[in-house]
C-alpha positions, -999 to 999 in steps of 0.1 A, spaced: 553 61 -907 581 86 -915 596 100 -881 626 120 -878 654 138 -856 639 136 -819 609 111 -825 640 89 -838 653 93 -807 622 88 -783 618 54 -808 658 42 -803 651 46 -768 619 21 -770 637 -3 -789 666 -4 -762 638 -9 -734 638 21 -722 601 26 -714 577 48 -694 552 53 -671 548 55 -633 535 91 -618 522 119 -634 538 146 -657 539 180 -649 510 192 -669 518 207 -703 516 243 -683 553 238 -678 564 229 -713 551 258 -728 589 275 -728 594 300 -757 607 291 -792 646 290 -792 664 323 -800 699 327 -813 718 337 -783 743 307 -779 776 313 -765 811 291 -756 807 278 -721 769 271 -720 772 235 -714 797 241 -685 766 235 -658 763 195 -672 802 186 -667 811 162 -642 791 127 -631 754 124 -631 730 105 -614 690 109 -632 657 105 -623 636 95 -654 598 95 -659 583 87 -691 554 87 -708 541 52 -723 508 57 -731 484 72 -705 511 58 -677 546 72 -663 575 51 -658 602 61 -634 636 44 -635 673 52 -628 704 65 -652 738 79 -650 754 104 -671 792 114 -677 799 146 -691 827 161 -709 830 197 -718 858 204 -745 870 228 -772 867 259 -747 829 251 -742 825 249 -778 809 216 -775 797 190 -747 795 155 -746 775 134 -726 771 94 -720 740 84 -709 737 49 -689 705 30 -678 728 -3 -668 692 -20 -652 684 -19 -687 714 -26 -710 710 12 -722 741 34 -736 733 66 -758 755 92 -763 751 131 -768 768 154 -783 759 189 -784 780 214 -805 776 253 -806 775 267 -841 795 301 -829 780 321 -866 744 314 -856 749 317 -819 729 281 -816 734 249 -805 734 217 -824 719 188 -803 725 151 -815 721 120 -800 729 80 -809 725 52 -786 753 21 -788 722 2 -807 728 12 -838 759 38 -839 740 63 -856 742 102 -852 705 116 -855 704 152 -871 702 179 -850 674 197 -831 687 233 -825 683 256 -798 698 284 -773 695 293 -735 676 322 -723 668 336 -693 682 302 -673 665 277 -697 677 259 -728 655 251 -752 658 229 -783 628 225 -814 625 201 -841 597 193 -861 590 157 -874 567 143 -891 547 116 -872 520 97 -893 525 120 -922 518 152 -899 537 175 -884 552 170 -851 574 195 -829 594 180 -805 609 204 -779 639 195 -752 640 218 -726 668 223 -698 659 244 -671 656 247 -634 699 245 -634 719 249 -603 758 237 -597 746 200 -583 715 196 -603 694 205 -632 663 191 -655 658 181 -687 619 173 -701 608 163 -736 572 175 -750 556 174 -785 528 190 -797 504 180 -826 488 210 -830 517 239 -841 530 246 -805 492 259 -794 492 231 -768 520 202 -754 519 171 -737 552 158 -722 568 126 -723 600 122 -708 618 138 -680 649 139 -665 660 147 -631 697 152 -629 720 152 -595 752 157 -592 768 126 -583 785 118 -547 825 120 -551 834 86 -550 872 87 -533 894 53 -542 
C-alpha cells in the first residue's frame, strides 16, 4: 500500500495512538466545501494564534472516538507563515504544523510531522474563501486515488473547527474522519 501527504498523516497519528470513534460525524453534507482557490494572503492564520484547547472525534472504522488536545500557536514572518504544536498528553502525542503562504501563488502550504518520527510530510495546499479554508491532496490509497480535504471553517476570535474528509470516488461524494473542535483557552494568570 503506497499512501502519501495527508493519509501519511491520518497513519502517524494511528501509530502514536491517536485513535477514533465515539459519536457520530456530521454527515458528508458538510464536507462538501469547494476546491481551494488561489486567494491566499499574509495574515490568514492570524485567527489560530494564541493557546488552544480541542475537541477531537475520529473516525476508526464505523465508530467515533472523542478525546482531548491542546494546541500552541505561533504566527510569524508578518503572517507569512503559522506554526502550531499540537498535544494529546493522555496519549503521549506531539505533532507539529507548519503552514506557510506561498505569496506568488496566493496559496498555502500545509505540513505536518509528529515528534514520532521528525519527518516533514509534503504539503496539501489550499486558500480561504468566503470564511472557510480549505486544503486538497490526493493520495493514493491501495493503488487508487484518494483526495483528502482539510477544512477550517466556522472561525470566530475564541474558537474555530477543523474536519478531515476523503473521498474515493473524485470528490462526487465524502465521508469524514477526523474533527477538531478548537477553544480558545482560559488565561491562565501566574
Amino acid at each position: 500500500m503506497t499512501i502519501t501527504t495527508n493519509a501519511q498523516r491520518r497513519l502517524l497519528q494511528a501509530g502514536a495512538g491517536i485513535g477514533a470513534a465515539g459519536q457520530p460525524g456530521l454527515g458528508s453534507a458538510s464536507a462538501a466545501a469547494q476546491a481551494p482557490t488561489a486567494s491566499g494572503k499574509p495574515g490568514d492564520f492570524d485567527f489560530l494564534s494564541g493557546e488552544w484547547t480541542i475537541r477531537h472525534k475520529q473516525l476508526n472504522g464505523k465508530q467515533w472516538e472523542s478525546f482531548e488536545g491542546e494546541a500552541t500557536v505561533i504566527g510569524m514572518l508578518g503572517g507569512l507563515a503559522s506554526v502550531e504544536e499540537l498535544r494529546i498528553p493522555a496519549r503521549n502525542f506531539s505533532g507539529m504544523g507548519l503552514r506557510i503562504l506561498d505569496v506568488e501563488k496566493k496559496l498555502w502550504a500545509d505540513h505536518w510531522c509528529n515528534k514520532k518520527n521528525g519527518v516533514l510530510n509534503p504539503a496539501s495546499w489550499g486558500s480561504f474563501t468566503n470564511g472557510a479554508g480549505t486544503w486538497d491532496s490526493t493520495d493514493i490509497d491501495d493503488g487508487k486515488a484518494l483526495i483528502t480535504r482539510g477544512v477550517w471553517d466556522r472561525i470566530t476570535p475564541n474558537s474555530c473547527r477543523w474536519y478531515q474528509a476523503v473521498s474515493r470516488d473524485g470528490g462526487a461524494t465524502w465521508e469524514e474522519n477526523w474533527i477538531m473542535e478548537w477553544q480558545r483557552a482560559a488565561i491562565r494568570l501566574p
